[in-house]
N, C-alpha and C positions, 0 to 999 in steps of 0.2 A: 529269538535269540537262544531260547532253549536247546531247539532241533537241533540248531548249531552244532553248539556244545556239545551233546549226545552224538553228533554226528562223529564230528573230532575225537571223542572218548571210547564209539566204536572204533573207529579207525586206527586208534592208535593198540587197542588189546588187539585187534586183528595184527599190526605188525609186530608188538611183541609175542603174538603168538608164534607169527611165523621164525622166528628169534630159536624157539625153545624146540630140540629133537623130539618129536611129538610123538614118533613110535616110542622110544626110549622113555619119556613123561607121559605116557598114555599107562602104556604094562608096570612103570614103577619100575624099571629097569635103571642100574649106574652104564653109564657110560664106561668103558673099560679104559684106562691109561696108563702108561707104560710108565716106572720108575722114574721120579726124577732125577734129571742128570746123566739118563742113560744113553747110552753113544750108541745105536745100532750098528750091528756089524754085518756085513753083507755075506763074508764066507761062513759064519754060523747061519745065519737067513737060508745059504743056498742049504746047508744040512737041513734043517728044520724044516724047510719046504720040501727037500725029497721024502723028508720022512712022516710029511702030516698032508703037503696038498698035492702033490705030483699025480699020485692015483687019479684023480680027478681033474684035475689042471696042466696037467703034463708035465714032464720032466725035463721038457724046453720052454713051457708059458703056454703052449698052444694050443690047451683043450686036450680031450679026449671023448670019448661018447657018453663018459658020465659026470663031465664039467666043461665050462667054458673056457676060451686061453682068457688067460691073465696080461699076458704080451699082444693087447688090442687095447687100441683109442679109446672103446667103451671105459677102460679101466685106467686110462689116464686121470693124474692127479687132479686137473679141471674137473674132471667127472664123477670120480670115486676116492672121495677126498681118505687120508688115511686111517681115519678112525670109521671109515665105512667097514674097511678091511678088521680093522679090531673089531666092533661089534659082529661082520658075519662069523669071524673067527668064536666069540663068546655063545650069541645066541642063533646063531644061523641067518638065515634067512631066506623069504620068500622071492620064488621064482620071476626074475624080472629079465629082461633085453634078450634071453635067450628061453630054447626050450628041453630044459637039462632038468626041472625040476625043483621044489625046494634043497636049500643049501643047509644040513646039519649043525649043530653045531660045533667045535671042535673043542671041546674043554679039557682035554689033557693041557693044552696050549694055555701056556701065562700070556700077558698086555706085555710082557717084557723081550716073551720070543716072538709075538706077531712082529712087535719093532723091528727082529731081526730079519723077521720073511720080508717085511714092505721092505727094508731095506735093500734086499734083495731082488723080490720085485721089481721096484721102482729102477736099479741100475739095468737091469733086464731090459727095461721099458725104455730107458735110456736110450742103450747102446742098437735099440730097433727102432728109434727115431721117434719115439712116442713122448710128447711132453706135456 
């Protein structure tokens, strides 16, 4: 009856573990989140994206040689939910689905104007059939 028990009591920290952003809870990192109440706006997003990820993401979504598009399935909201986008924005991040390299971090940028690029983004990803 013990093991049982032990067994149920592993099982259940194993799924609140998987519960907790574990990179984020590992380094001791906040999560970044955007004002509340704030309304993101898409034509600031598109400013703020020419002027912090375009160099690297292009100035259509499509990539360039030293980032990947942003306007691809990988980065649909299923996949790359939008506080993935706030955190690579805060503290970068390591090189995954592509081979572009680690991703910087961009800290001029507030949780308030990433709001604006996803916002941005995402009608991008839209209007290219991406959902």
């Amino acid at each position: 009856m013990r093991n049982i028990l032990l067994v149920k009591l592993a099982v259940l920290v194993l799924f609140i573990a998987c519960l907790v952003p574990l990179d984020s809870y590992a380094q001791g990192r906040q999560i970044p989140r955007p004002s509340a109440g704030l309304m993101p706006d898409r034509a600031a997003g598109k400013m703020l994206y020419g002027a912090n990820c375009a160099k690297c993401h292009g100035a259509d979504l499509r990539g360039t040689e030293e980032g990947p598009p942003l306007a691809h399935r990988i980065y649909a909201p299923s996949h790359h939910a939008d506080i993935a986008f706030q955190i690579a924005a805060k503290y970068g991040t390591r090189q995954h689905h592509w081979n572009f390299g680690d991703m910087a971090p961009v800290k001029e940028l507030t949780p308030d104007e990433v709001a604006h690029i996803i916002a941005y983004v995402r009608d991008a990803q839209r209007k290219a059939g991406i959902k």
